[in-house]
C-alpha positions as a printed NumPy array, in Angstrom:
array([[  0.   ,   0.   ,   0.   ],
       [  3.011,   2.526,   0.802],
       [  4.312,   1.365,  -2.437],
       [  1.59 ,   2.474,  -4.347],
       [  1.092,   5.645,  -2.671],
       [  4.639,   6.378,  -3.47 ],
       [  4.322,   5.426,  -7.071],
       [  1.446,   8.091,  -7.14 ],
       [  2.938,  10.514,  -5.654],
       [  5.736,  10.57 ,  -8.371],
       [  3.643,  10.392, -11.543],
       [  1.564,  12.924,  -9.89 ],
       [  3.467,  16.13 , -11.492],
       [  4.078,  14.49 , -14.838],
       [  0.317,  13.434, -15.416],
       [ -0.953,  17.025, -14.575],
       [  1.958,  18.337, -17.401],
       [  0.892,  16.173, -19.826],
       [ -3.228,  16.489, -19.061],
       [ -2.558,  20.885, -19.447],
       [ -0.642,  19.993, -22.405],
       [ -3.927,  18.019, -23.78 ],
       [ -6.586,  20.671, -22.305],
       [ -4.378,  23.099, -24.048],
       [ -4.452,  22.179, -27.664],
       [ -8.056,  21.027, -27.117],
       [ -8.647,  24.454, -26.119],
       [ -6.776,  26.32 , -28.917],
       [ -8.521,  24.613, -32.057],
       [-11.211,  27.173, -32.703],
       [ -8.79 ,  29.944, -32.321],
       [ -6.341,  28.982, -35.13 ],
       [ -6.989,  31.799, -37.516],
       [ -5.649,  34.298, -34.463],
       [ -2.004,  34.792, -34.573],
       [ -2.269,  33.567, -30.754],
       [ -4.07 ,  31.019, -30.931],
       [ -1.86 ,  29.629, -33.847],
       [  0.843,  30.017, -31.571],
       [ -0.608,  28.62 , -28.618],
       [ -2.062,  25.401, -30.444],
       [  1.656,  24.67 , -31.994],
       [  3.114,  25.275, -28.326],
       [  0.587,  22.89 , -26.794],
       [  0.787,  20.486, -29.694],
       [  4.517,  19.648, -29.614],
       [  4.236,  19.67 , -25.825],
       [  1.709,  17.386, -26.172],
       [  4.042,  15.101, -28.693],
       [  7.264,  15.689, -26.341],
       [  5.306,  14.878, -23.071],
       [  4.048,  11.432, -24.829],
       [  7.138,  10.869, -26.308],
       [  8.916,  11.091, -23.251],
       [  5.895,   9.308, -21.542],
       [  6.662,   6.087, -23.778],
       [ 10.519,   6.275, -23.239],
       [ 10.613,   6.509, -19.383],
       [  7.793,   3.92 , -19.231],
       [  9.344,   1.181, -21.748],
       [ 12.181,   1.277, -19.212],
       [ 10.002,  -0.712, -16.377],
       [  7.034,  -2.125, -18.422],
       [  5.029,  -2.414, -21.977],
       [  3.897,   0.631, -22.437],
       [ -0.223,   0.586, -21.885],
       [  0.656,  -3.252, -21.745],
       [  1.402,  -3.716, -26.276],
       [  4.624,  -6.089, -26.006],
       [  6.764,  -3.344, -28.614],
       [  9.703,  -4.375, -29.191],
       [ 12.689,  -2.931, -27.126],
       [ 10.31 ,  -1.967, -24.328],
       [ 10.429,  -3.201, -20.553],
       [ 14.119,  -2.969, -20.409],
       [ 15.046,  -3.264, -17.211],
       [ 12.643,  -6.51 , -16.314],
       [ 14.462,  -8.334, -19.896],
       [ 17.883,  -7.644, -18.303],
       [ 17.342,  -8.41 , -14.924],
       [ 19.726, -10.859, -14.714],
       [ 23.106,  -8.617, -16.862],
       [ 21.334,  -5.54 , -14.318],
       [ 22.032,  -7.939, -10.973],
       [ 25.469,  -9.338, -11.856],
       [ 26.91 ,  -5.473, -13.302],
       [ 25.766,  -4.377, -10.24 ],
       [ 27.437,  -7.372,  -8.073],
       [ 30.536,  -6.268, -10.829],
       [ 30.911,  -3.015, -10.158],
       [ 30.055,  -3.794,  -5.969],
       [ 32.95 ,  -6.373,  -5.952],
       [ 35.391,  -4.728,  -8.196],
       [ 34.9  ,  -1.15 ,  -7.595],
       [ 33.368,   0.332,  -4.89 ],
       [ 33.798,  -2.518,  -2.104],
       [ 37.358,  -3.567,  -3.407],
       [ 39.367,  -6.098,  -0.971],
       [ 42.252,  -3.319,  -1.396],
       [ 39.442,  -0.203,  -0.17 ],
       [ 37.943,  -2.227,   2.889],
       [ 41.86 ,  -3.084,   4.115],
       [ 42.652,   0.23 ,   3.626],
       [ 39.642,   1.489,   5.095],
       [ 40.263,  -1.161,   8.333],
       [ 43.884,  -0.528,   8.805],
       [ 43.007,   3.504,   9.731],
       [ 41.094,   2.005,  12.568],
       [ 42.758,   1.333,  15.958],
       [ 40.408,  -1.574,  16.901],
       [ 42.388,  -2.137,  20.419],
       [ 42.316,   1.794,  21.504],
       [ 38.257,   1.324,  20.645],
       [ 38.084,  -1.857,  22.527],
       [ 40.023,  -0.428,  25.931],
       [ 37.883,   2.431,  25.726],
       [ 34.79 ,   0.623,  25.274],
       [ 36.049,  -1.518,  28.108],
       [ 37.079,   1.214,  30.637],
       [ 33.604,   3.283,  30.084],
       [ 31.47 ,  -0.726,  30.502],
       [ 33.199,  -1.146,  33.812],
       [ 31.95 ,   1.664,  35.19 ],
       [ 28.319,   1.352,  34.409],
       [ 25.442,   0.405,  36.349],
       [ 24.399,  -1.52 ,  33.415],
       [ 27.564,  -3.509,  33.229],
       [ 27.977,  -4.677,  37.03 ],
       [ 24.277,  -6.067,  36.886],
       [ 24.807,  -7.776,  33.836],
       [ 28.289,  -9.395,  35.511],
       [ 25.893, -10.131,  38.695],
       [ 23.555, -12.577,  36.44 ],
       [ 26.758, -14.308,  34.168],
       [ 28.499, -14.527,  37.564],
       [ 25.19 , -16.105,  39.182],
       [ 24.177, -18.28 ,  36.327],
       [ 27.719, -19.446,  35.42 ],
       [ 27.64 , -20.997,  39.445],
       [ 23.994, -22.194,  39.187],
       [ 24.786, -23.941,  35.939],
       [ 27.661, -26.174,  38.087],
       [ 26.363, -29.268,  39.287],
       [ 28.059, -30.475,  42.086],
       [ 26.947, -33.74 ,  41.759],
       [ 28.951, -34.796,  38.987],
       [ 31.722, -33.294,  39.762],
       [ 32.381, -34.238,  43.526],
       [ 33.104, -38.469,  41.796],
       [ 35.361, -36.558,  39.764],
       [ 36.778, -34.307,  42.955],
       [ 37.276, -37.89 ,  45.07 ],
       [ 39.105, -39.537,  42.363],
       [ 41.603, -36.757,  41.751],
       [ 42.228, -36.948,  45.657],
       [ 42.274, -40.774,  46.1  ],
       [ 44.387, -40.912,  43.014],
       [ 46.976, -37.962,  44.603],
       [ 47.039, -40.033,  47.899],
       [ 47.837, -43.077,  46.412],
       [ 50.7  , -41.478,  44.71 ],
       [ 51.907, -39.883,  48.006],
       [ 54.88 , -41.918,  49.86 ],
       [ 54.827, -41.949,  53.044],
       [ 58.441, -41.716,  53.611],
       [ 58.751, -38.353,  51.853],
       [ 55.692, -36.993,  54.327],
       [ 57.247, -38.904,  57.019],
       [ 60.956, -36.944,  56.048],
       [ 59.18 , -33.797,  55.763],
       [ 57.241, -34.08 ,  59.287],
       [ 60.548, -35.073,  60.94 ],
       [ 62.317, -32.671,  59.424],
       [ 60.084, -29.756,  60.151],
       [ 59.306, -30.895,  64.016],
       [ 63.31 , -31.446,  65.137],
       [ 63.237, -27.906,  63.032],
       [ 61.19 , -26.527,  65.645],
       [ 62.208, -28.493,  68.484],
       [ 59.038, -30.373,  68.745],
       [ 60.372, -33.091,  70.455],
       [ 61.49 , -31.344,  73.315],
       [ 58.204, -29.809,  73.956],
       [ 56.8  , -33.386,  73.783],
       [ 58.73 , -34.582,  76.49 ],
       [ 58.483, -31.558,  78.498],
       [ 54.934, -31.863,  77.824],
       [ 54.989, -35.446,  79.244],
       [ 57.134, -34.876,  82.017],
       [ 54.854, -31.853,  83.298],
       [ 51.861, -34.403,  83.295],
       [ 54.045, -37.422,  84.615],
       [ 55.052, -34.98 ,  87.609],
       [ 51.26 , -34.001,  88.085],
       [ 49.759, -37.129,  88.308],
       [ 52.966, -38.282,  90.5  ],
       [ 52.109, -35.687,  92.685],
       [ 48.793, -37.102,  93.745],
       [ 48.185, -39.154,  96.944],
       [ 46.506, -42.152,  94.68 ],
       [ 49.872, -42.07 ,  93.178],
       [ 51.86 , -42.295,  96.067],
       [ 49.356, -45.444,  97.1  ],
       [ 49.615, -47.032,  93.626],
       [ 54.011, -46.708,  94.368],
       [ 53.785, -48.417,  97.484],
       [ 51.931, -51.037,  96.415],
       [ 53.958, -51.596,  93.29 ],
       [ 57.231, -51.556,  95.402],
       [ 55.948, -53.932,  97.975],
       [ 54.96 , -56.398,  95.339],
       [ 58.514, -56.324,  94.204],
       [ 59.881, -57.042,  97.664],
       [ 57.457, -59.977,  98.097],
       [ 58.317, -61.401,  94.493],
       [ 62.084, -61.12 ,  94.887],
       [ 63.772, -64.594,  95.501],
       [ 67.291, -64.429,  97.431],
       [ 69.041, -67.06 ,  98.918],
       [ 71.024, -67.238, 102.65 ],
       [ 71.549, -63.803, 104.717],
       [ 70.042, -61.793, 101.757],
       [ 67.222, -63.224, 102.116],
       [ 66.86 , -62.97 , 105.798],
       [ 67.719, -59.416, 105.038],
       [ 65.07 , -58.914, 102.516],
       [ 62.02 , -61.046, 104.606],
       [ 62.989, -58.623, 107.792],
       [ 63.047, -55.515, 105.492],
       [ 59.404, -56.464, 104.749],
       [ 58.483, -57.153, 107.888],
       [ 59.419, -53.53 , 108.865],
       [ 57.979, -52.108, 105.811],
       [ 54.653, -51.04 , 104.701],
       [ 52.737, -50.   , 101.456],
       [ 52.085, -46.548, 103.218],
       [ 55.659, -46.15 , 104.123],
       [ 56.812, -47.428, 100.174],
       [ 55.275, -44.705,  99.038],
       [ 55.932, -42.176, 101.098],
       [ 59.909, -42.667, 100.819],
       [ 59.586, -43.227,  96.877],
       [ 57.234, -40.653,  95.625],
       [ 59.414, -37.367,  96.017],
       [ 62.651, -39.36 ,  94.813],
       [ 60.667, -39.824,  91.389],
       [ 59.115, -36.258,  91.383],
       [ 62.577, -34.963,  92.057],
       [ 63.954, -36.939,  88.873],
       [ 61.286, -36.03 ,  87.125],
       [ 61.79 , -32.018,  88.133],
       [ 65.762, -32.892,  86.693],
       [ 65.115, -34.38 ,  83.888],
       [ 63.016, -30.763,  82.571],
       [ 66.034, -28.937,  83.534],
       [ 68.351, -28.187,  79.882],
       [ 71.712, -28.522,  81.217],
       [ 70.452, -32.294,  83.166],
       [ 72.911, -34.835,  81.122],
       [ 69.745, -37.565,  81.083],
       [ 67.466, -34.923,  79.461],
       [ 69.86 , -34.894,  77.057],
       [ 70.303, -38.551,  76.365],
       [ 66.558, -38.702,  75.981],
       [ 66.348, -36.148,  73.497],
       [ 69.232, -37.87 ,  71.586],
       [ 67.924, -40.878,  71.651],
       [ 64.373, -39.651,  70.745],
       [ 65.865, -37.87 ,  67.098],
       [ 67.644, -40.764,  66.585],
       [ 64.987, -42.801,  66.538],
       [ 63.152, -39.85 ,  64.563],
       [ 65.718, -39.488,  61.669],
       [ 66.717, -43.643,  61.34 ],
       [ 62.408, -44.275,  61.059],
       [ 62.902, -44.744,  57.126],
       [ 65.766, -47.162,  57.575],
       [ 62.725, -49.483,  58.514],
       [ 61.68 , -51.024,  56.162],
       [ 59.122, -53.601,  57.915],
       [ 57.333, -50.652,  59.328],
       [ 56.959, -48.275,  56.429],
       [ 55.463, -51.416,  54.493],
       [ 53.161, -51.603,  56.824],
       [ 52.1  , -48.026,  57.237],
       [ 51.956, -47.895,  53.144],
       [ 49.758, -50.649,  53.307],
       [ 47.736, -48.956,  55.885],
       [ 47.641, -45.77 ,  53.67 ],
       [ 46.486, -47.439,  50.88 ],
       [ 43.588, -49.555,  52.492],
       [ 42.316, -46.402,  54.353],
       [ 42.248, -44.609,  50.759],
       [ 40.825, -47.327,  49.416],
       [ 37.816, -47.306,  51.601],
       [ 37.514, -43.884,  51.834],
       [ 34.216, -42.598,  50.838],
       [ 34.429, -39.089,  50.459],
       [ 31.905, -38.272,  47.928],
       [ 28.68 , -37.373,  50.103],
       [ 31.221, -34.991,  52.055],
       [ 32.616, -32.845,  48.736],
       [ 29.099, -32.539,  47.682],
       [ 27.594, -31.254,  50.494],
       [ 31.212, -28.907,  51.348],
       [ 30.846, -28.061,  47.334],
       [ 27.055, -27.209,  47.803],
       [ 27.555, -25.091,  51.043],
       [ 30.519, -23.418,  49.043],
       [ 28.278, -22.744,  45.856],
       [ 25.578, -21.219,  48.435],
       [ 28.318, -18.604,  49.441],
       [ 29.484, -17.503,  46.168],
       [ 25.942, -16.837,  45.082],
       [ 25.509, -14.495,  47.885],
       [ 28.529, -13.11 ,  47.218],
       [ 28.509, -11.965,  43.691],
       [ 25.026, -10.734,  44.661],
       [ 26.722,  -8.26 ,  46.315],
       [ 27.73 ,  -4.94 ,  44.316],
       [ 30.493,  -4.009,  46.896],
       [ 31.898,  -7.417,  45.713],
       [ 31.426,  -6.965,  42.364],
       [ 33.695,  -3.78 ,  42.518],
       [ 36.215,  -5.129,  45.097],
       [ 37.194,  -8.061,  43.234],
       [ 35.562,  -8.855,  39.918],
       [ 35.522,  -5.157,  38.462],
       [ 38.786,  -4.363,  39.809],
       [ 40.113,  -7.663,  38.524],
       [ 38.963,  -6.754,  34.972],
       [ 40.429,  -3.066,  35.516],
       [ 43.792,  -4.483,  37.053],
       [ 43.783,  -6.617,  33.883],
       [ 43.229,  -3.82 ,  31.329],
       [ 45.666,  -1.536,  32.804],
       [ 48.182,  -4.359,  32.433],
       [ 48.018,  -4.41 ,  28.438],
       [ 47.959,  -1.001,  28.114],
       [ 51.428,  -1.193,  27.496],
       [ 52.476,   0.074,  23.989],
       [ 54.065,  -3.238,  23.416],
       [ 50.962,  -5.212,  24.427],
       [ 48.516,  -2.709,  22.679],
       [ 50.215,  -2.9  ,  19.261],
       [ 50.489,  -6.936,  19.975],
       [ 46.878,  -7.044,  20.603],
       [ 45.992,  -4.613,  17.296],
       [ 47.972,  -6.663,  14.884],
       [ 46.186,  -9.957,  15.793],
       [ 42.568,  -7.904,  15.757],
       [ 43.774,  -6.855,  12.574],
       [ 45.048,  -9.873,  10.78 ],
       [ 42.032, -11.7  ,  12.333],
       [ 39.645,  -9.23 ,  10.47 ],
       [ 41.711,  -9.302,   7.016],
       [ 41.446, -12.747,   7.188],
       [ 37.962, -13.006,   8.013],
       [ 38.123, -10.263,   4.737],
       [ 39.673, -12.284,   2.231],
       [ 37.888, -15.11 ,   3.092],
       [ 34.33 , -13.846,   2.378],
       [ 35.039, -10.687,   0.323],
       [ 32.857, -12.547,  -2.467],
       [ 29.847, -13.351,  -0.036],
       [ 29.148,  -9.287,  -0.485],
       [ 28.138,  -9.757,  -3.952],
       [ 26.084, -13.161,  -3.595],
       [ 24.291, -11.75 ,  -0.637],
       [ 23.152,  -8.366,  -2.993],
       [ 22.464, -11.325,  -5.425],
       [ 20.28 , -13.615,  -2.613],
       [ 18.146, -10.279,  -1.841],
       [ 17.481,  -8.851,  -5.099],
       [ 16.26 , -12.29 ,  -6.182],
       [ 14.014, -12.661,  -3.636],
       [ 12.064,  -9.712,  -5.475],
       [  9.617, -10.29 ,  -8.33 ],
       [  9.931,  -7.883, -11.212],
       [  6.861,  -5.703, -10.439],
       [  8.359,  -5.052,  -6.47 ],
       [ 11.711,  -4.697,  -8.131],
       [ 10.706,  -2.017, -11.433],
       [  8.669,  -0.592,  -8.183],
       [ 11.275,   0.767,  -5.582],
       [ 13.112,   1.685,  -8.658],
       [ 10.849,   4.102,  -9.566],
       [ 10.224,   4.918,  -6.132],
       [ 13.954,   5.59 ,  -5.814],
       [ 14.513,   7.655,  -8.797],
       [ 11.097,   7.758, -10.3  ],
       [ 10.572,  11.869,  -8.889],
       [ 14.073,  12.609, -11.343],
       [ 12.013,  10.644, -14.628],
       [  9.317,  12.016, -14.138],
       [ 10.533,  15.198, -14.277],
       [ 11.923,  14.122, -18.019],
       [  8.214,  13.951, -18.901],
       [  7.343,  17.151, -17.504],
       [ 10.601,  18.999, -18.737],
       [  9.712,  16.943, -22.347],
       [  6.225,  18.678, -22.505],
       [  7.546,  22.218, -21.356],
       [ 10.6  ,  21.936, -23.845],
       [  7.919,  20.642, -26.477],
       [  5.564,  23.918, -25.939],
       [  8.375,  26.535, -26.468],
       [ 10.064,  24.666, -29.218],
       [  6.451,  24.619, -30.787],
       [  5.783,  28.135, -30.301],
       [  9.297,  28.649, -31.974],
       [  8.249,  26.782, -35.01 ],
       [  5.301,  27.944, -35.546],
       [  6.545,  31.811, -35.228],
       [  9.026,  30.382, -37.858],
       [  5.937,  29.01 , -40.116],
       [  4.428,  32.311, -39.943],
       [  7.073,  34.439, -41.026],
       [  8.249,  31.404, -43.735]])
């Protein structure tokens, strides 16, 4: 419908020059035997011939003239096809040249555009809630599910690989590092000494050490020694002389310069540092590692520690002072870091080669697009947004054809007159 009411619109000046041009000689018959209305009727009757001549050459153009198949009429629907591939010609070959669109492309700094595109983004309100829903749906899309199988395998399969002497090396190594061993034994000797200190403990000694003097066998005057010692002796009385004799040992032994403290000690690292020289034992504690693995089912624990974890980092990026702590700053820490003129021409010469490329590979899809869309037209939508287009500047052919055509007239028939 807009078609047509554009198609009116055009013809509209050219149909009113030719209709005055008609009216006119109409009008000018019964006056030919004035010198006017000779004049006028010769004006309006080449006008007439000019306007309809003209009329018939713009029109045989698009279409038959009042629909009579003439020969060399409706040009442009007869060479649709040598219209579509000059124009795809003259597209491809001279105005949208491979050479002109490189040339074109290398005057723009794509990077510079980019980075400032970037920088401006970052600081939008737009931007940061657009980052809050990738940020949210990128964790919502993670199931945790499959991956915690995938989690526990990666462990079990590290632990496996672990030896146990190299952990074992390493614990050692760090613990006589910081002298754990003598806070062990000071450690034990402080809770040896407060449990010595008790009066159940003094009991317990007593009783231990008369036990001994019952059990020991002797023979002759030791051992009427040792039956008259017990006699004399009691539990009570045991205990009594032995306890502070061990608590005062004990209190030695967690003095530094106390020469037993120090053959403890020794003894303990040795023990400590010569543990991989056994071989029995670290069999056994491989074989312990590996069964424990083995039987370790972990995956109900990484889901639910993977779930709680997923629950946090959706609160978190929900948060716009997190967004601009960490993610935006991230992105901004990460732009300012190729801003470097070495970086920033690096970056430009791949953007560029990448579009070049992209170029030469479908510089001739131009053309066969223009080709795909202008065949999708029938003739009659095609001849019409053609005249649409330049149908005002043909029309004005007719019109200018009738006007020339009435003063050439006039100019002949003056010429007649005086002939």
């Amino acid at each position: 419908m807009t078609l047509i009411k554009k198609e009116k619109k055009s013809n509209y000046l050219a149909k009113i020059s030719l209709g005055v041009m008609i009216a006119g000689f109409l009008i000018t018959i019964p006056f030919q035997e004035t010198l006017m209305g000779r004049l006028l009727q010769g004006g309006f009757e080449a006008g007439l011939v000019g306007g309809l001549a003209d009329w018939f050459a713009v029109t045989a153009l698009f279409r038959h003239p009042m629909g009579i198949p003439i020969p060399h009429t409706a040009l442009l629907p007869k060479n649709r096809n040598r219209m579509i591939t000059a124009l795809i010609t003259m597209l491809e070959k001279d105005w949208l040249t491979k050479e002109s669109i490189k040339e074109k492309i290398q005057q723009i700094n794509f990077a510079d555009k980019l980075i400032q595109l970037a920088e401006k983004e970052l600081s939008s309100v737009t931007f940061k809630r657009r980052m809050c829903l990738v940020l949210n749906e990128t964790i919502n899309f993670v199931n945790v599910e499959k991956i915690a199988p995938f989690i526990e395998k990666v462990l079990k399969d590290y632990l496996h690989s672990l030896k146990v002497e190299k952990v074992l090396d390493s614990i050692i190594t760090q613990a006589l590092h910081k002298k754990l061993d003598e806070k062990a034994l000071n450690y034990t000797l402080t809770e040896i000494e407060k449990c010595m200190s008790k009066e159940e403990a003094k009991q317990k000694i007593g009783r231990i050490a008369k036990q001994l003097l019952d059990n020991i066998e002797a023979d002759g005057f030791l051992k009427m020694a040792i039956s008259s010692f017990r006699n004399l002796i009691t539990e009570e009385k045991l205990g009594t002389m032995l306890q502070p004799f061990m608590l005062k040992k004990i209190i030695l032994l967690q003095s530094d310069d106390n020469p037993y403290r120090h053959l403890i000690l020794s003894r303990i690292r040795e023990e400590l540092e010569g543990i991989q020289a056994k071989e029995q034992l670290m069999v056994e504690i491989n074989n312990w590692k590996e069964t424990q693995v083995s039987n370790w089912n972990t995956v109900d624990q990484i889901t639910e520690i993977l779930k709680q974890l997923q629950k946090k980092l959706i609160l978190l990026v929900e948060d716009e002072v997190f967004i601009d702590k960490y993610v935006i700053s991230l992105i901004q820490n990460f732009i300012n870091s190729i801003k470097t003129p070495e970086k920033m021409e690096s970056i430009e010469h791949w953007i560029q080669k990448q579009i070049l490329h992209y170029l030469d590979k479908n510089h001739s899809k131009i053309g066969v697009l223009v080709k795909e869309n202008l065949e999708k037209l029938d003739n009659e939508t095609l001849i019409t947004m053609m005249e649409n287009n330049i149908g005002k500047d043909l029309q004005w052919i007719r019109v200018n054809g009738a006007i020339c055509g009435f003063f050439i007239g006039i100019i002949l028939t003056v010429l007649k007159t005086i002939l």
